[in-house]
C-alpha positions as CSV (number, residue, x, y, z in Angstrom):
1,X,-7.7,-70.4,51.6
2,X,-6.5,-71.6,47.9
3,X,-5.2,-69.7,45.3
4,X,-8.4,-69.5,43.4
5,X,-5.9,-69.5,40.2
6,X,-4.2,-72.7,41.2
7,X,-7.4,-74.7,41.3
8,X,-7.8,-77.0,38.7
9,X,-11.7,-77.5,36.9
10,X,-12.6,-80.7,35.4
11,X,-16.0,-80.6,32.5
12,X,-18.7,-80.2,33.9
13,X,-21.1,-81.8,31.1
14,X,-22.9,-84.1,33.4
15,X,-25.0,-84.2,36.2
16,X,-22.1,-87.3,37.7
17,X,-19.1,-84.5,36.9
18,X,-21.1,-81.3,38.8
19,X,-21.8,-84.1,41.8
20,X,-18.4,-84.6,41.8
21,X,-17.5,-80.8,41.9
22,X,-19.4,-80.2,44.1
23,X,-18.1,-83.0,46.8
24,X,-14.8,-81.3,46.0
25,X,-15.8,-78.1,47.2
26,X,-17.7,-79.7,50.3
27,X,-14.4,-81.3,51.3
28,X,-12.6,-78.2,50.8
29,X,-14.9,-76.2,53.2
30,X,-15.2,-78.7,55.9
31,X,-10.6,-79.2,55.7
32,X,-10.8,-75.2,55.8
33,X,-9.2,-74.9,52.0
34,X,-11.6,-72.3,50.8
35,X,-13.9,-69.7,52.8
36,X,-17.6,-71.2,53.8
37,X,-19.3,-68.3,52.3
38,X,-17.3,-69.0,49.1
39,X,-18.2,-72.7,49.0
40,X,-21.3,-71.7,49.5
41,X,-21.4,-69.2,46.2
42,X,-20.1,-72.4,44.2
43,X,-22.1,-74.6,45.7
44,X,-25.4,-72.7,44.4
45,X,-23.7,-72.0,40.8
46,X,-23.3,-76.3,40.9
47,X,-26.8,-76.7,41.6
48,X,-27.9,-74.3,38.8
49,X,-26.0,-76.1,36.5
50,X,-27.5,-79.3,37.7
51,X,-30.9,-78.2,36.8
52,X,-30.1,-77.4,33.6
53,X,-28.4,-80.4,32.8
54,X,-31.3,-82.5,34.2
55,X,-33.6,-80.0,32.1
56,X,-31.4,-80.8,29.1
57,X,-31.8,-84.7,29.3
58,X,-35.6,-85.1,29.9
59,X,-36.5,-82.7,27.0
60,X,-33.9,-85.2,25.0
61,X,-35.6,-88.1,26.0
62,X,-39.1,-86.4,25.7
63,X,-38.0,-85.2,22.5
64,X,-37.1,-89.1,21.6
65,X,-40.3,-90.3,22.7
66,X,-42.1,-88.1,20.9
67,X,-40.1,-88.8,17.2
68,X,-41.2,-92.1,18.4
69,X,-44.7,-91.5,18.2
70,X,-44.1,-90.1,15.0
71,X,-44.2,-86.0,16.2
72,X,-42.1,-84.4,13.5
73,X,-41.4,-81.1,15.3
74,X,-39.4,-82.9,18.0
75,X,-36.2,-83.4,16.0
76,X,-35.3,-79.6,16.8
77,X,-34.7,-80.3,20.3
78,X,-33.3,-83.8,19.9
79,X,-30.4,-81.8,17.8
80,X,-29.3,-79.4,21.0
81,X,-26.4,-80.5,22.8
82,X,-25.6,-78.5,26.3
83,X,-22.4,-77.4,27.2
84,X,-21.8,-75.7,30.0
85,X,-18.6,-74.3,31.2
């Protein structure tokens, strides 16, 4: 198993970036690097932070459509920027 200290973490600010993360981790598990029960731990954490992400973009882009449309209430949620990690 890794140092967990020694592990370096890239952003994770996109749903592309937590993929990535998490096909790191799968590698790791299957090569033996880090404990199964462990991967599996981050890998549920990654998929949490997926769904927010995801989450995040459509009520952007619902948020767009609507300011389209001319819904003035929707430039509150347009304005919010996730960052996770």
């Amino acid at each position: 198993m890794t140092d967990k200290r020694n592990v370096r973490i890239g952003k994770l600010t996109t749903v592309l970036e937590v993929a990535a993360e998490l096909g790191r981790v799968y590698r790791d598990a299957r090569h033996e690097k880090i404990d199964s029960a462990f991967a599996s731990r981050l890998a549920n954490i990654l998929a949490v932070m997926r769904q927010c992400l995801e989450t995040a973009e459509f009520e952007k882009r619902i948020a767009d459509i609507e300011r389209a449309v001319g819904r003035p209430d929707a430039a509150a949620i347009t304005a919010f920027k996730p960052r996770i990690v």
